[in-house]
Steps between C-alpha positions, in 0.01 A plus 500: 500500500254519788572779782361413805345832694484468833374764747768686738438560911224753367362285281433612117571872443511531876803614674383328820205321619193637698541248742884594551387854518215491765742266722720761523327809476263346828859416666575876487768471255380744255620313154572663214504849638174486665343653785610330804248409747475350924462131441317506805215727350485413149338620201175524306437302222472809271826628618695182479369477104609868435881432619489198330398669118742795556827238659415326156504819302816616644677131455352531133656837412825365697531231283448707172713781625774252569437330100529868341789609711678180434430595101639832524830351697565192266487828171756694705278777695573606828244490760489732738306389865246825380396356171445180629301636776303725227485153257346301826278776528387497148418154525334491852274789287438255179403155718124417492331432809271215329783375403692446818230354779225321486158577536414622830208228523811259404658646776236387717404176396896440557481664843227270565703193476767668710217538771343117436872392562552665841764735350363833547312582760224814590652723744248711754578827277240646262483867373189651312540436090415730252196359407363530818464883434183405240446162668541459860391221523804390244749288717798645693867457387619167676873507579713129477792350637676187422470191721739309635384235273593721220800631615617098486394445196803462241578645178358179343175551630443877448614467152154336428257544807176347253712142485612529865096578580381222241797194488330269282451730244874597501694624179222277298500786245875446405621260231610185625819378329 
């Protein structure tokens, strides 16, 4: 029997996609419980990566919470709203960092293609970083914004910015049936 494994909207063992996430973190919509922010100002790189590993640390312990409270309800427990709260906790506690974001080099080499496709956009907002304190000559903290051009862009699209960048290489890595 074959089983055919397919990745979700997140992609695999991702609750939702870093494309999804910056799109709507940038918009101001603060997914997933994060920090909202002015659309109009923007965010640093750095920050945007941050909100991203903890959203997918909190889905991730979500999801688990959810799979051992189910358990305890299908072998007749009652769950009360403060031991789920304590078993979500638990969980948030036991999720690995590695294990839910990528790399933050990743992060910018994907960031990158967001800027070569018009998407994201440098805003006229920088702040000192932390390594300026031992390097100032270090870079400043650059603050971006979506475009319009990436507020237009659909679902389809932001799903997979690398094939939107680079067509003719498209989903060449999949299996063709």
């Amino acid at each position: 029997m074959v089983i055919r494994l397919a990745p979700s909207r997140g992609g695999f063992l991702r609750p939702f996609g870093c494309g999804w996430f910056i799109r709507e973190y940038l918009s101001g919509n603060g997914p997933e419980g994060s920090k909202t922010i002015d659309p109009k100002i923007g965010a640093a790189q750095a920050d945007i990566n941050f909100e991203y590993k903890e959203a997918l640390a909190r889905a991730t312990a979500r999801e688990r919470a959810e799979r051992i409270i189910s358990n305890m309800v299908i072998k007749g427990a009652d769950v009360t709203e403060e031991e789920a709260e304590k078993i979500y906790q638990r969980e948030l506690k036991r999720v690995s960092r590695k294990f839910t974001h990528m790399r933050y080099h990743s992060f910018l080499m994907y960031f990158g293609v967001l800027k070569r496709l018009g998407w994201v956009e440098a805003t006229h907002r920088t702040e000192a970083s932390a390594i300026q304190d031992n390097y100032p000559a270090a870079p400043e903290r650059t603050y971006y914004r979506l475009t319009k051009k990436g507020i237009e862009a659909g679902d389809e699209y932001w799903s997979n910015p690398l094939f939107t960048l680079y067509p003719e290489i498209g989903p060449s890595h999949m299996k063709k049936d």
